[in-house]
C-alpha positions as CSV (number, residue, x, y, z in Angstrom):
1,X,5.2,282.4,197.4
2,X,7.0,279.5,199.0
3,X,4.0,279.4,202.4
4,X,0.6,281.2,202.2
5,X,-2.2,280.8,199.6
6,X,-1.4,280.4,195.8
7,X,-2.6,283.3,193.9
8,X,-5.2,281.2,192.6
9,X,-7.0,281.1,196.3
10,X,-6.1,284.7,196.3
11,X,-8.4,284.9,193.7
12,X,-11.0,283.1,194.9
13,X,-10.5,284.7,198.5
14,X,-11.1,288.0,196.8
15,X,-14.0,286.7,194.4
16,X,-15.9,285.1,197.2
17,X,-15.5,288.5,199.4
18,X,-16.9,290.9,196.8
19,X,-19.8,288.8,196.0
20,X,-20.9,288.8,200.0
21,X,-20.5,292.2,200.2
22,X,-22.4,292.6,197.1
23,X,-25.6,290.1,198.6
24,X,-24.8,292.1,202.3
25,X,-25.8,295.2,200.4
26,X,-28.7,293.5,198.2
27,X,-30.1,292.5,201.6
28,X,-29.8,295.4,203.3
29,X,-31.3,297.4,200.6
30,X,-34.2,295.2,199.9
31,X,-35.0,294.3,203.7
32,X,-33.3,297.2,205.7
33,X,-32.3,296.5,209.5
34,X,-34.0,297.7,212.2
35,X,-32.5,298.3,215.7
36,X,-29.6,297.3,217.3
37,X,-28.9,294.4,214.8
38,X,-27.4,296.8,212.3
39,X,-24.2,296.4,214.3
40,X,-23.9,292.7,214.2
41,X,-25.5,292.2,210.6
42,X,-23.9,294.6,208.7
43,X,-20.9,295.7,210.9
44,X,-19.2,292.6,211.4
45,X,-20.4,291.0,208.2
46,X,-18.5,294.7,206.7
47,X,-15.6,294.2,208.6
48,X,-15.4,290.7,208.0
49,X,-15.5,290.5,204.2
50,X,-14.7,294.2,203.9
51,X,-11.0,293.0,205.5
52,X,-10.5,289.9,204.1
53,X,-11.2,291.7,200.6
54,X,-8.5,294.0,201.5
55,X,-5.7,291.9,202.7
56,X,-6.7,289.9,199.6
57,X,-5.8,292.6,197.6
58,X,-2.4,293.4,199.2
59,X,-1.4,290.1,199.1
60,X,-2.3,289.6,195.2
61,X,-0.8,293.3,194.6
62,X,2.8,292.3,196.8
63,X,2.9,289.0,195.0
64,X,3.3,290.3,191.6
65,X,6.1,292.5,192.3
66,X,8.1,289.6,193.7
């Protein structure tokens, strides 16, 4: 990849998502939300990591075919 992130911040990108969305559910799980706050807390935080997770993985999985 001549611009972007190397594969190894790829990595870490990817790494570092996973394990939020892992504590997001731990927290969620051991707390629970109540009302509205659902939507900010675990939506955003969702699509957040939940995205960069994902166009983490395209990019890793595009970069080894070049």
């Amino acid at each position: 990849m001549k611009y972007g992130p190397s594969r190894g911040e790829l990595w870490f990108r990817l790494a570092f998502s996973l394990v939020a969305l892992g504590l997001l559910l731990l927290a969620v799980g051991y707390r629970g939300v109540d009302g509205i706050a659902w939507i900010e807390i675990v939506g955003l935080s969702t699509v957040f990591f939940g995205g960069t997770a994902i166009w983490t993985l395209l990019k890793l999985l595009r970069s080894g075919r070049d």
